[in-house]
C-alpha positions in Angstrom: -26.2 2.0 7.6 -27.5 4.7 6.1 -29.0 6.3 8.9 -25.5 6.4 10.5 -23.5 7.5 7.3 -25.9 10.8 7.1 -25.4 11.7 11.0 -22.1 11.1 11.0 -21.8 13.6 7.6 -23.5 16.0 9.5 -21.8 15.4 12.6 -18.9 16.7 10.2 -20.1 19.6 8.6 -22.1 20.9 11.2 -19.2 21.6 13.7 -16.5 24.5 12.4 -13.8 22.6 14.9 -14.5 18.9 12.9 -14.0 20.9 10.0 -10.7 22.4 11.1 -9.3 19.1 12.3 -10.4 17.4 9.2 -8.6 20.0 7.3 -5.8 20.2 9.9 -5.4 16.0 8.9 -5.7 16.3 5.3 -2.2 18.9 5.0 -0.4 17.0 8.0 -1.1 14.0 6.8 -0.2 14.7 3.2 3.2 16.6 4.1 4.4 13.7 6.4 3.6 10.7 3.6 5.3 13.2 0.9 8.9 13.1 3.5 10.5 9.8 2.9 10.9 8.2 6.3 8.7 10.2 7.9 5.2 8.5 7.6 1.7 9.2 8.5 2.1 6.7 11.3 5.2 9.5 12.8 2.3 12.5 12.9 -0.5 10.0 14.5 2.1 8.9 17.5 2.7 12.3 18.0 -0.8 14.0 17.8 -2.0 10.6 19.8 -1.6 12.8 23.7 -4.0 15.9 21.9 -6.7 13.4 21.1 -7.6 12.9 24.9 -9.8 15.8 25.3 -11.3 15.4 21.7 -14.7 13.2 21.5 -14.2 9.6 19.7 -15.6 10.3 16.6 -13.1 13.4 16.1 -10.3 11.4 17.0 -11.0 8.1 15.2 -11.8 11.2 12.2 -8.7 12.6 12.6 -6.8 9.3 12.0 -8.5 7.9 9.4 -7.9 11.6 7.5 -4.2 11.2 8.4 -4.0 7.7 6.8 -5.4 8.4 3.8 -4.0 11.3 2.9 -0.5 9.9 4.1 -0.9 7.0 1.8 -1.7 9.5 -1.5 1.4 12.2 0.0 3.5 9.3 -0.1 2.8 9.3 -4.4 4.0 12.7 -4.9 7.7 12.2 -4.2 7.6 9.0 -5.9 6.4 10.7 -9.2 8.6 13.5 -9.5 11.5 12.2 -8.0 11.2 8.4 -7.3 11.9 8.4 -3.8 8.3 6.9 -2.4 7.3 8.6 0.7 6.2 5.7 2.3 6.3 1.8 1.4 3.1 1.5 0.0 4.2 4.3 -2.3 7.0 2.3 -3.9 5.2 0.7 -7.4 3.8 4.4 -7.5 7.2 5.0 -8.5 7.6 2.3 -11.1 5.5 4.2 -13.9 5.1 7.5 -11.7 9.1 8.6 -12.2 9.2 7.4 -15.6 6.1 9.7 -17.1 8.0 12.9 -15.0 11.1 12.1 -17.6 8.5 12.2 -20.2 7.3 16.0 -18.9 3.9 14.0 -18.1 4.6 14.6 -14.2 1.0 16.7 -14.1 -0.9 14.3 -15.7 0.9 11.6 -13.4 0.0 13.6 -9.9 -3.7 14.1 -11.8 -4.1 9.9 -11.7 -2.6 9.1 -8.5 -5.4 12.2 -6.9 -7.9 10.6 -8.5 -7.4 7.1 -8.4 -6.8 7.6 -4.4 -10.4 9.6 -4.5 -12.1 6.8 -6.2 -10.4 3.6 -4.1 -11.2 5.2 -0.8 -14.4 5.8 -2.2 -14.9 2.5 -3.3 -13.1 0.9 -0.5 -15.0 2.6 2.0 -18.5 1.9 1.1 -18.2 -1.2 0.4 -16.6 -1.6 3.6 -20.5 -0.5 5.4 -22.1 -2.8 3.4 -20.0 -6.1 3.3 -18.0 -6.0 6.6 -20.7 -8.0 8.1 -21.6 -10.5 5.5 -17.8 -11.3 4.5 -16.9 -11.5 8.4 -19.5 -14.0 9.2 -18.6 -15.7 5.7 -15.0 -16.4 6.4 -15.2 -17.6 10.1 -17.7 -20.3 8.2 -15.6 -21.3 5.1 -11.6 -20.0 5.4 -9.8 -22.8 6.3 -6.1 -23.5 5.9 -6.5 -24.3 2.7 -7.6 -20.5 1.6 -5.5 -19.0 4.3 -2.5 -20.5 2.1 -4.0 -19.3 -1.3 -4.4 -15.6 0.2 -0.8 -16.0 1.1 0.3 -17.2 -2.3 -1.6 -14.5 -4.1 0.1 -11.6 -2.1 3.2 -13.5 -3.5 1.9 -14.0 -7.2 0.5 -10.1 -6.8 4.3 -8.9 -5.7 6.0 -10.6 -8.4 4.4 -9.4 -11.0 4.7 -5.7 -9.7 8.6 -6.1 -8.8 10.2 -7.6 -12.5 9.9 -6.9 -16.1 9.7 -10.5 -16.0 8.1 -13.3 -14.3 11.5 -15.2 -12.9 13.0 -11.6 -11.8 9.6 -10.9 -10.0 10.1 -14.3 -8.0 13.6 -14.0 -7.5 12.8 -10.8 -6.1 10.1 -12.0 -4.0 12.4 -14.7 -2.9 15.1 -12.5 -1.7 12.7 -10.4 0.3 11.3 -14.0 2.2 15.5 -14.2 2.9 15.5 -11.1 4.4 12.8 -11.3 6.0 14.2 -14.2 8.0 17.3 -12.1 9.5 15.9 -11.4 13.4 14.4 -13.3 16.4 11.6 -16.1 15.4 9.1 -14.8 16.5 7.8 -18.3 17.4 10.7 -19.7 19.5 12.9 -16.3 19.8 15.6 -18.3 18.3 18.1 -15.8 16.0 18.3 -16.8 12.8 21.1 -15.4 10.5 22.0 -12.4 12.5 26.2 -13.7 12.5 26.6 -12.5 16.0 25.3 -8.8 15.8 22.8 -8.4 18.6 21.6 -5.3 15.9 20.0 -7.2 13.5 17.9 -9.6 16.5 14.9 -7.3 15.7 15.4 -7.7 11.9 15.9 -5.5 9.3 13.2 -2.7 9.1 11.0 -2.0 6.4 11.1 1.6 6.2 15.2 1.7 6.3 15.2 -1.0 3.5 12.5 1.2 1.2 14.9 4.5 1.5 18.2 2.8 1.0 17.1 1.1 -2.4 15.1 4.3 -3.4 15.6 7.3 -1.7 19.6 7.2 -1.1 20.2 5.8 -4.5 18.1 8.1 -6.3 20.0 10.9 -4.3 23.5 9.7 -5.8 21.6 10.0 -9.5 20.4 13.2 -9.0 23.4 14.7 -7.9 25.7 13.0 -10.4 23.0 14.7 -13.2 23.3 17.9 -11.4 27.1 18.1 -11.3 27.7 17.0 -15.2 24.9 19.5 -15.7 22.2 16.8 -17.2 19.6 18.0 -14.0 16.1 18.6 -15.1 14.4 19.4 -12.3 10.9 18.4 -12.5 7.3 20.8 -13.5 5.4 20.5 -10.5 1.5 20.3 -12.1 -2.0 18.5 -12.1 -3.9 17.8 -15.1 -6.8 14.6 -14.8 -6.7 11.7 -17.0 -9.9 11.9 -19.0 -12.2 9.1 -19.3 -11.7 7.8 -22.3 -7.9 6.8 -20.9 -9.3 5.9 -17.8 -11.3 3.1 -19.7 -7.8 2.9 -22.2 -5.9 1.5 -19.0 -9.2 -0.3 -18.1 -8.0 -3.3 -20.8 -4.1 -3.0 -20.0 -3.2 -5.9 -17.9 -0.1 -7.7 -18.7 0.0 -11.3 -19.8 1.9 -12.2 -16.8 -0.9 -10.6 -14.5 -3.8 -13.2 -16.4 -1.4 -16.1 -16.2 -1.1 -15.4 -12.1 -5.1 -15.2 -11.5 -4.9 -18.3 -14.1 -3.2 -20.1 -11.8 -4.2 -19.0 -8.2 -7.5 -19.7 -9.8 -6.7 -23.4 -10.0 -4.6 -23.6 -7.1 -7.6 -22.0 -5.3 -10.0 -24.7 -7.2 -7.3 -27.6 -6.7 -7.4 -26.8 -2.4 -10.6 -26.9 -2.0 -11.0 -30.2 -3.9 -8.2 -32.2 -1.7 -10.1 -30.6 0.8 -13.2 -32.3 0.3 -11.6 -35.5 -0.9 -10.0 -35.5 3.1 -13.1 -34.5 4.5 -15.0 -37.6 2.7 -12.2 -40.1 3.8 -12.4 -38.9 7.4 -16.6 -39.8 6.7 -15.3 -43.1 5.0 -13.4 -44.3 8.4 
């Protein structure tokens, strides 16, 4: 692994055209996550006919460069002016927007930089090393049981992001699950609560949703402060979180946050025991 972590870092700095497509991925892909609606995915499906003549590792370089950078661009727009560039950007703006009001907008940009840095970081090397363990663990051990407790997690996780509380969280999450059910199944094709419009057979799409609740209404704020004269236009800036309020934040997790891995803790614990319970009576008969 390591072997192929050092060739491919010198596969990277040792060519001036890697560099300039690396660099070339970094602004695109960080100017089309910072315009709402038009995502990282946008510039990759239109760079996708350049990449033929390039060699695999630039082009699978190029994308991944795009992604990431895409995902942190998104962040930017969702501080200063809560419209999240992309839908991964939107709890960005849930305590992003609110430290611009504050005049904390710098020190904002300065968290989401570095906390990106250090999660791809993270996320990437431990990619190298577990990929392979983890894969050949879960084909061995994830059964329906876990599959379900993964799903119900995501759930539990998107709650508690969504509501002050814990029942607005679900009855957000539960209104999502209802929307998400307007379209085709995609198990039968049979419609389901489309009324009649033949428009809403492919559903309603995520990235439409994400800029009407956020973008457009944010819009109609903005421009009802800017007309009664209240507009305070945001100080674009970057200052870093230092480490002492790194480790602050390192302690504050919500009450409702240790209640959910409370529970999916013994929902987790309570599957796997009717699990072996069935598994014993199916030794019994």
């Amino acid at each position: 692994m390591l072997e192929n972590f050092l060739a491919g870092t010198g596969a990277l700095f040792g060519d001036p055209f890697t560099i300039a497509i690396f660099v070339f991925g970094v602004v695109g892909g960080m100017l089309f996550g910072a315009i709402p609606g038009v995502s990282m995915l946008t510039l990759a499906a239109i760079l996708l006919p350049f990449t033929a003549d390039l060699e695999p590792a630039q082009g699978v370089m190029l994308f991944a460069v795009i992604y990431c950078t895409g995902t942190y661009g998104g962040a930017i727009t969702a501080i200063l002016f809560n419209i999240p560039g992309a839908p991964e950007n939107a709890p960005t703006a849930f305590d992003g927007y609110p430290m611009t009001r504050k005049g904390q907008s710098g020190k904002a940009v300065g968290a989401a930089v570095l906390c990106s840095a250090i999660g791809g970081v993270a996320s990437a090397l431990v990619m190298m090393a577990a990929t392979e363990p983890l894969a050949n663990w879960a084909i061995r051990n994830i059964g329906p049981p876990e599959i379900f407790a993964l799903v119900f997690f995501g759930l539990a996780v998107a709650s508690s992001v969504g509501g002050r509380t814990i029942w607005k969280g679900w009855m957000s999450v539960l209104l999502g699950l209802l929307i998400a059910t307007i379209g085709q199944d995609p198990v039968g094709g049979i419609n389901r609560y489309n009324f009649g419009f033949t428009d809403l057979a492919a559903g309603i799409a995520f990235v439409p949703a994400i800029l009407g609740f956020f973008a457009v209404s944010e819009i109609f704020v903005q421009a009802e402060k800017k007309a009664t004269g209240q507009f305070d236009a945001p100080k674009v800036g970057m200052s870093f979180p230092t480490v002492l309020e790194l480790w602050m934040h390192k302690f504050a997790v919500p009450s409702r946050h240790r209640r959910h891995a409370r529970g999916l803790h013994g929902l987790w614990r309570g599957g796997a025991l009717v699990e072996e319970q069935g598994r014993v009576r199916q030794g019994q008969a």
